[in-house]
Structures are given as structure tokens and as C-alpha cells.
C-alpha positions in Angstrom: -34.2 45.4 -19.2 -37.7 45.4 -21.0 -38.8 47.1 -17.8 -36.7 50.0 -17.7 -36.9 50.4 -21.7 -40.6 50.5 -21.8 -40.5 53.3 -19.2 -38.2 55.1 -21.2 -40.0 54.6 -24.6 -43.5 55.5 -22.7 -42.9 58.0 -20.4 -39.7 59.2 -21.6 -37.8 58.5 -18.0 -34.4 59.7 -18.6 -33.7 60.2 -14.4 -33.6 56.6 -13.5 -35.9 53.7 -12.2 -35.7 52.6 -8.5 -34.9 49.5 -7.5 -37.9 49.3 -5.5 -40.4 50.0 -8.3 -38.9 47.7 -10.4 -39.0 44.8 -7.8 -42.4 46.2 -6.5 -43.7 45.6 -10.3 -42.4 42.6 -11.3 -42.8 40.6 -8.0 -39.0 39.9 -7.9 -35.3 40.0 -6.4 -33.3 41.2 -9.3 -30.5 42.1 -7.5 -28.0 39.7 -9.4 -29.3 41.0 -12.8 -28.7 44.0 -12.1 -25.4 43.4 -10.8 -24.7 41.5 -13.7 -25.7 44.2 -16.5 -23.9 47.1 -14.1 -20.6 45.2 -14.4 -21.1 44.5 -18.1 -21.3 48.6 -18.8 -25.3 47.9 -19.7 -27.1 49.9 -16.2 -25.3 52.8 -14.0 -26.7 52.5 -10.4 -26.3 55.3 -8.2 -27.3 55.6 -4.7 -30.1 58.6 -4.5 -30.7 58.9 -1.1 -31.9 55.3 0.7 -32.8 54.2 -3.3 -30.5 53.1 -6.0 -31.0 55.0 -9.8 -30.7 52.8 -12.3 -30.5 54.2 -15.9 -29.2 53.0 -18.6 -25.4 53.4 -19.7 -24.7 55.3 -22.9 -23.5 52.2 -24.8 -26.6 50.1 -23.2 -29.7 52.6 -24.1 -29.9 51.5 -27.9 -29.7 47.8 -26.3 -32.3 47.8 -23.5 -34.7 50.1 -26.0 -34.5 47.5 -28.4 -35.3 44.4 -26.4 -38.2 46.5 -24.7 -39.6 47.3 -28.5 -39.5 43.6 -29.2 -41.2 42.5 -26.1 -44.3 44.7 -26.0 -45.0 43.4 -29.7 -45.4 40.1 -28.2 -46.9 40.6 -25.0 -49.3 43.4 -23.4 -48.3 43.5 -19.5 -44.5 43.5 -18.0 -46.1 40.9 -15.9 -46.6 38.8 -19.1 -43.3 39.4 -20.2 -41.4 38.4 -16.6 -43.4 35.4 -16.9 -43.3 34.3 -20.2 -39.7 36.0 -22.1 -37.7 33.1 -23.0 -34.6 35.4 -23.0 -33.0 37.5 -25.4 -29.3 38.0 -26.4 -27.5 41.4 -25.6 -24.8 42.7 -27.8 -22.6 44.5 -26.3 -21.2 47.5 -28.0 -17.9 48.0 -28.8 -14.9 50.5 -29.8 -14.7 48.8 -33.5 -18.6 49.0 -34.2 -19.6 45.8 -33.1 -17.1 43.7 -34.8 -16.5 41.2 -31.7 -18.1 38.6 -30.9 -21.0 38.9 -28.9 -21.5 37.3 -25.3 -24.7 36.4 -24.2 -26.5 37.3 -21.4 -28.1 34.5 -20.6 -24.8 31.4 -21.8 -26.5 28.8 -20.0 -29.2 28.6 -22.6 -26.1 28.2 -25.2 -24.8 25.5 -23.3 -28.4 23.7 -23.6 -28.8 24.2 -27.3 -25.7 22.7 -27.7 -26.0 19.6 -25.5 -27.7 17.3 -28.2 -24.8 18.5 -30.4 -22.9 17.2 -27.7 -24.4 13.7 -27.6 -24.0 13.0 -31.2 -20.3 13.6 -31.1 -20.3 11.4 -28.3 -21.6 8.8 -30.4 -19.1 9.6 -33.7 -21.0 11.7 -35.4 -19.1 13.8 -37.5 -21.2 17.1 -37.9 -24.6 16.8 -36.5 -27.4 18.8 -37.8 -30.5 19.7 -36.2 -33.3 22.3 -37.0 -35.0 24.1 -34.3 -37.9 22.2 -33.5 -35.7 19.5 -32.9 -33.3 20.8 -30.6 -36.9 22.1 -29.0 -37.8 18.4 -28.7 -34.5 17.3 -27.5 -34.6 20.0 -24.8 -37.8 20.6 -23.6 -36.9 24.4 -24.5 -37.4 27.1 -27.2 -33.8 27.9 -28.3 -34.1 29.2 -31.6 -32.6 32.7 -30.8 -29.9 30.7 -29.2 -28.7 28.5 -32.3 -29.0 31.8 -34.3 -26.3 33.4 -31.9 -24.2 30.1 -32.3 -24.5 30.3 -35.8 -23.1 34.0 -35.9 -20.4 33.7 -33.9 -19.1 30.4 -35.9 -20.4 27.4 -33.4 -22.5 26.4 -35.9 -23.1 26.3 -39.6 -26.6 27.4 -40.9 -28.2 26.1 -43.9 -31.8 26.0 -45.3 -33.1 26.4 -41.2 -30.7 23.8 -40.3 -27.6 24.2 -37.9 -24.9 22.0 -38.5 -21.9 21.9 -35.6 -19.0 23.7 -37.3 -15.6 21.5 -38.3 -13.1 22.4 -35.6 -12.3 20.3 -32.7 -12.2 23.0 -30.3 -16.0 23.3 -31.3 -16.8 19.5 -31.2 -14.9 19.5 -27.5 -16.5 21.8 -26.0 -20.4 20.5 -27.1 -19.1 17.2 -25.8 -18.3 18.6 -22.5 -21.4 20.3 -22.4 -23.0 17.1 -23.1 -21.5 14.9 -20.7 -22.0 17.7 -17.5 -25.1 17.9 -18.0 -26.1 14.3 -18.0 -23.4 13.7 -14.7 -25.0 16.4 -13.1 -28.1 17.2 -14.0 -29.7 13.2 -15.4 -29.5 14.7 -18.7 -32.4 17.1 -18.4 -31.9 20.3 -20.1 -34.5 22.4 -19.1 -33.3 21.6 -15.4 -29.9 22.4 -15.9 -31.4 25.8 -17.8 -33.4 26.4 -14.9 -31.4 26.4 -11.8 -27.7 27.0 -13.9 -25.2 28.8 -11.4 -21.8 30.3 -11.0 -20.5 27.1 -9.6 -21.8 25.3 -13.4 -19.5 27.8 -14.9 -16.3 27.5 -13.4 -16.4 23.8 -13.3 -17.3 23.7 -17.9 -14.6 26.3 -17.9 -12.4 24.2 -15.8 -13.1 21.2 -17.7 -11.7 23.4 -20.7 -15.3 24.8 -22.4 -14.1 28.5 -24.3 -17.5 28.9 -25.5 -17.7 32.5 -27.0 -14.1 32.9 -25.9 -12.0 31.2 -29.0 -14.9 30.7 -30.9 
């Protein structure tokens, strides 16, 4: 997405990237991604030829320009970006002016800031709190954005740079959930679970009853 917003904001590319150049630039297969942000209404591929045009959808522009705005302040190459972006949350427009909830693009980096949630109401902890250096030091993993997102949609509760898990069972099950796949599966390392987080993950926390962003 920062890659086909920074051509539009430089260069003013309204008639689509190729696949090839973006996979020829960034070094990479992102055929899933951009599966992924075709069926969420973000990209429209069309076939041009032997190439596939990707542009962005008319509810994803104002999306994929911002998140290209924010990461060339930070870094100066795409390359630097592909290889340091931590990830950013998309919201997705919608027909009552982005009144729902958002869902994120990237949910397994939700489950993983809520994991040490997760731990303390395994232990009886009523409403845990952390800030976000610690959930950094819990997790190996920058999650700030993250618990921001959590805190908007009502997962947690935010108070002087503190998040504290909200009061509603629903809330507390599913962070205990989280918790407990993630140490059965994964020996209770995060950043592993954040790393190599699949499809097959999903399905089984949803199957295990995990609504996250669904009921929130």
C-alpha cells in the first residue's frame, strides 16, 4: 500500500502499478496481500494484457495515500519501509461515515498485544493494565498502534498512556483464549506467533469462540 501511494503522490500514477514492478521493487511475492486488500474493496486488479493493474478503489485511495504520507516521514527508501514498517491499521470506509468499527489489516498483531492481557486474567486479575513499553517487553514487539486500535473499538480502556482491559466477559474470554493458544502452540512466544500467524490460527481462535472486532 505505501508502494502504490507513493507513486501516486510522486508521479501522479492514476493508470495502475503492475504487479511485476511492484514485486520487482520490493524483492517480494505479494500475491496474498494483494488478494487480501482486492477482496476488502481497498485495490481493483485488472488483467492488461499478460500484467495485472492494480489501482486503487475509490473508497481505498484516501487510505493507501495516507499510510504512504506517513511512511516516507519515517523512512527515505520503499526498501526501508518493506523492511522496517511495523504495520499500520486500515480503516475501511463505510456507507455511515466511518461509524463501524474498524478491522485491521494486520489482526494477528491484535491478538499479540492482547496475549499478556490474556495471562493476567488467567491468573485472576481483574482488569489488567499495561502501558506500551510493557506490552513491548512482554512481547518482544512494538504494538502501540495496536492497543490504540483496541482502545477505540472498546477492547481496552485508555487512561494517562495506560490501557486497561475493558469490563465485559466477552472481552476477558477472548484475551484468555488468545493467551492460552499462543502458549499451546506457539511456547508462548509472541513475536513467533506474529511472525508466521496463518489462516489455519484463525479459524481455530474463532472456533474456540474469539469475536475479536466482531462483538466488540
Amino acid at each position: 500500500m505505501a508502494f502504490i501511494g507513493k507513486e501516486r503522490l510522486e508521479y501522479g500514477i492514476d493508470n495502475g502499478t503492475s504487479r511485476e514492478v511492484l514485486e520487482d521493487k520490493l524483492s517480494a511475492d505479494f500475491r496474498n496481500e494483494l488478494l487480501y486488500l482486492r477482496d476488502r474493496d481497498i485495490l481493483d486488479i485488472d488483467s492488461v494484457g499478460e500484467k495485472l493493474s492494480i489501482t486503487p478503489s475509490e473508497k481505498g485511495v484516501r487510505e493507501i495515500e495516507s499510510i504512504a504520507e506517513k511512511a516516507m516521514e519515517r523512512y527515505d527508501t520503499i526498501q526501508d519501509i518493506d523492511h522496517n514498517f511495523t504495520g499500520v491499521f486500515v480503516n475501511y470506509p463505510s456507507e455511515n461515515d466511518w461509524d463501524e468499527k474498524p478491522p485491521l489489516a494486520r489482526i494477528e498483531r491484535a491478538y499479540a498485544a492482547l496475549k499478556s492481557y490474556g495471562e493476567a486474567v488467567s491468573h485472576d486479575l481483574k482488569r489488567p493494565d499495561y502501558n506500551s513499553e510493557e506490552i513491548e517487553r512482554y512481547t518482544a514487539l512494538d504494538l502501540s498502534e495496536e492497543l490504540e486500535i483496541l482502545s477505540e473499538i472498546g477492547y481496552l480502556d485508555k487512561e494517562n498512556e495506560r490501557y486497561r482491559l475493558a469490563d465485559d466477559e466477552n472481552v476477558r474470554a477472548d484475551a484468555e483464549q488468545i493467551h492460552d493458544y499462543i502458549e499451546d502452540n506457539y511456547g508462548g512466544k509472541v513475536f513467533v506467533f506474529e511472525k508466521y500467524f496463518d489462516e489455519t490460527d484463525e479459524e481455530f481462535l474463532r472456533e474456540k469462540g474469539v469475536k475479536l472486532f466482531e462483538e466488540a
